[in-house]
N, C-alpha and C positions, 0 to 999 in steps of 0.2 A: 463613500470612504469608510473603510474599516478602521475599529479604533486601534490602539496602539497594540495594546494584551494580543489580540487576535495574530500578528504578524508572531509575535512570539510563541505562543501556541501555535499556531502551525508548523515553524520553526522547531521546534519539540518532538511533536509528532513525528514531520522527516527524519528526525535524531534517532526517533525510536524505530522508525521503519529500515532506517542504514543497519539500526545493530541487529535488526531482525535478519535483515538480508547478508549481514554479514557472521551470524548464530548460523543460518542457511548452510551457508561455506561450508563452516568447519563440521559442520553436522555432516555433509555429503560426505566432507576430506574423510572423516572418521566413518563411514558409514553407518549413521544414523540415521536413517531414511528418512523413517516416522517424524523423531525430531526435525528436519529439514522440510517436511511439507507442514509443520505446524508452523514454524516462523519462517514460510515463504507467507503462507497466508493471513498470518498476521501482518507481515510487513507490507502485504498489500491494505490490508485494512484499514490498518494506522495510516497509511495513504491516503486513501480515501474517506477517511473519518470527517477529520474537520472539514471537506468539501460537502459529505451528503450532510453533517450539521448543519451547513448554514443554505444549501440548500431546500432543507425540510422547513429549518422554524425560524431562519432571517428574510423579512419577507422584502428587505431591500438590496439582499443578494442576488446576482444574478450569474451564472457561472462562464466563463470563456470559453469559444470553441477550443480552442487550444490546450486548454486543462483536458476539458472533456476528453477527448481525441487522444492525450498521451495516458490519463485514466484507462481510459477504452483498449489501449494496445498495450498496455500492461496487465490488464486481464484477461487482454485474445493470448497473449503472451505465456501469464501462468496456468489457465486450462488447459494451454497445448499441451509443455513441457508436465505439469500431472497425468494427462492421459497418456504420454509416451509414459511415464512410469506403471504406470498401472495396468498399459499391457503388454508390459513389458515381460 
């Protein structure tokens, strides 16, 4: 069982990952490219933060196939869509 802080932390994180993914938007809307792959890939990070924390140094964490899996296609996800810009 995680303690309480952690659900809010995590909680946070997503908070910061929405407005990265939603910085993203307006960055495209305006054609800011640059800006827009900087916080797509922040907001994947920040995604993934608290999961690779506690799976490095929680050693009674154990991660779900399930996280994993949507993790996983969410960064089959943002390689694709940067390499269609890039050779584009």
């Amino acid at each position: 069982m995680q303690p309480p802080h952690k659900d809010i932390l995590i909680k946070r994180w997503m908070e910061k990952s929405d407005e990265a993914v939603e910085t993203a938007v307006l960055s495209i809307e305006n054609n800011f490219l640059s800006a827009a792959l900087n916080r797509i890939y922040y907001a994947i990070y920040k995604d993934t933060f608290m999961y690779r924390q506690d799976s490095d140094y929680d050693v009674l964490y154990t991660p779900g196939i399930e996280t994993v899996n949507k993790l996983l296609a969410r960064a089959k996800e943002f390689v694709e869509e940067v390499s269609k810009i890039i050779t584009a």
